[in-house]
C-alpha positions as CSV (number, residue, x, y, z in Angstrom):
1,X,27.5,5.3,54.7
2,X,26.4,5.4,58.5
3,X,23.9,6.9,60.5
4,X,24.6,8.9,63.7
5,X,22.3,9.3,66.3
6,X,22.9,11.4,69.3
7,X,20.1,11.2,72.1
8,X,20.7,14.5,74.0
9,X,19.9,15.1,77.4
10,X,20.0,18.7,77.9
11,X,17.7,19.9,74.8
12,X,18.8,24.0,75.6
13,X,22.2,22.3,73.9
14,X,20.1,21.4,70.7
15,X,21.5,24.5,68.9
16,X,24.9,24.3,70.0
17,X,25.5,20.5,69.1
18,X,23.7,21.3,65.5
19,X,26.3,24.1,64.9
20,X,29.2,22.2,66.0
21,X,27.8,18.9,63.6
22,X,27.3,21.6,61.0
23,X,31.2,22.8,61.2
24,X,31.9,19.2,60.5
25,X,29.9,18.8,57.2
26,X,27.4,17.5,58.6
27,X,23.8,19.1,56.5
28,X,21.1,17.0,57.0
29,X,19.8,16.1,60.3
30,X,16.6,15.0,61.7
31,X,15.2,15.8,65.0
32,X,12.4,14.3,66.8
33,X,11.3,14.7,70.8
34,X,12.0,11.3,73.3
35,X,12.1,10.1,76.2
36,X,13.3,7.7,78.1
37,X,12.7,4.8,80.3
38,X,14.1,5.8,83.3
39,X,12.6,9.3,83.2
40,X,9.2,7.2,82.4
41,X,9.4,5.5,85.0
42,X,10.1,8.4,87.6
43,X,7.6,10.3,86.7
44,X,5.2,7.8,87.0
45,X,6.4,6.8,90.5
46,X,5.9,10.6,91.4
47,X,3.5,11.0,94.0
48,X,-0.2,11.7,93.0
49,X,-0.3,15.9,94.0
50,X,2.8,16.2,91.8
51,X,2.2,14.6,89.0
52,X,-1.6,16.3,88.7
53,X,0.0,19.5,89.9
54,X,2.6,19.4,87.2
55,X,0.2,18.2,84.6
56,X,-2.2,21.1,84.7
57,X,0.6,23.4,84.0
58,X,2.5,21.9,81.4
59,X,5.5,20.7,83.6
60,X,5.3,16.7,83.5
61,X,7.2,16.5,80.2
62,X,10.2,15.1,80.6
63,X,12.2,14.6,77.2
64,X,15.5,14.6,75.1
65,X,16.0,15.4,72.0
66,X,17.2,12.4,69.3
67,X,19.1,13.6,66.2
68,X,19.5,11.1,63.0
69,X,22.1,12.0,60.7
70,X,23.0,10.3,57.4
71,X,27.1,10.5,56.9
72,X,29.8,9.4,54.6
73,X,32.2,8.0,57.0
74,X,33.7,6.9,60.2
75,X,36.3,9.7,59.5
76,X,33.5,12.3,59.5
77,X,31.6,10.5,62.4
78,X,34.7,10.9,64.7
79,X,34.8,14.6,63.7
80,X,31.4,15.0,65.0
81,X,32.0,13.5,68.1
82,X,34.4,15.3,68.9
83,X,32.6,18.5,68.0
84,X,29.9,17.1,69.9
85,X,31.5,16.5,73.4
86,X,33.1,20.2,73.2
87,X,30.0,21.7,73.3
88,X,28.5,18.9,76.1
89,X,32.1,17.7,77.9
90,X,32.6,14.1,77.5
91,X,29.7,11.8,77.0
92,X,31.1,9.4,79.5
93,X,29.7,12.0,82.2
94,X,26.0,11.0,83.2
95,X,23.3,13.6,81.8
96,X,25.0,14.3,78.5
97,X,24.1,12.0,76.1
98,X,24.1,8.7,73.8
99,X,26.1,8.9,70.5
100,X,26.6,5.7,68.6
101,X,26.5,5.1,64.7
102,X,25.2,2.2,62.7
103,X,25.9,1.0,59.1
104,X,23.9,1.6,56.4
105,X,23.4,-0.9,53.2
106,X,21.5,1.9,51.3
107,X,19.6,4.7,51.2
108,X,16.9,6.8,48.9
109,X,17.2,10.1,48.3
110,X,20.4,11.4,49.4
111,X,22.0,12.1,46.2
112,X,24.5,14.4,47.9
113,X,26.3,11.1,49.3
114,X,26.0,9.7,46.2
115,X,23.8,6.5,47.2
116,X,21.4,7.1,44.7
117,X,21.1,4.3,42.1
118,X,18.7,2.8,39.6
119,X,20.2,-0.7,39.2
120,X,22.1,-3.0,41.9
């Protein structure tokens, strides 16, 4: 088992990138609103008219979109990355996004992976 995140730059993609991880299997995903610390920083360097300007109408947020999926394999993580970069072009180009998986040792209540167990 391995979770995939994917922090996408361009949120207006969400939809695209969820379809595309959907046509690979991929069911549940979760989705929460971030930012970075470059963007952070920028906005804070902004000068003083701007950054009040934009505040009083909504326009300061900067953010990206992090997805967290829970998946069977590398096999099935390849798939998705792949499926990811043709809806964003290849994630080597700046302004597209961070994909990366990690490992993990188990997990509670995912019972369609089959992780679910009472005893070690």
């Amino acid at each position: 088992m391995l979770l995939m995140i994917l922090v996408l730059d361009d949120i207006s993609r969400l939809n695209d990138v969820l379809r595309a991880w959907e046509a690979t299997g991929i069911r549940g995903v979760t989705i929460l609103e971030s930012t970075g610390m470059a963007r952070v920083l920028e906005r804070h360097h902004a000068r003083a008219a701007y950054v009040g300007f934009s505040g009083l109408f909504g326009g300061g947020r900067v953010s990206h979109n992090t997805l967290m999926a829970v998946i069977d394999d590398m096999s099935q993580a390849e798939a998705a990355a792949a499926a990811t970069e043709t809806v964003l072009g290849s994630l080597a180009q700046p302004h597209t996004g961070i994909l990366f998986v990690v490992p993990v040792l188990r997990a509670w209540g995912l019972g369609h992976l089959g992780t679910e167990s009472d005893s070690d």
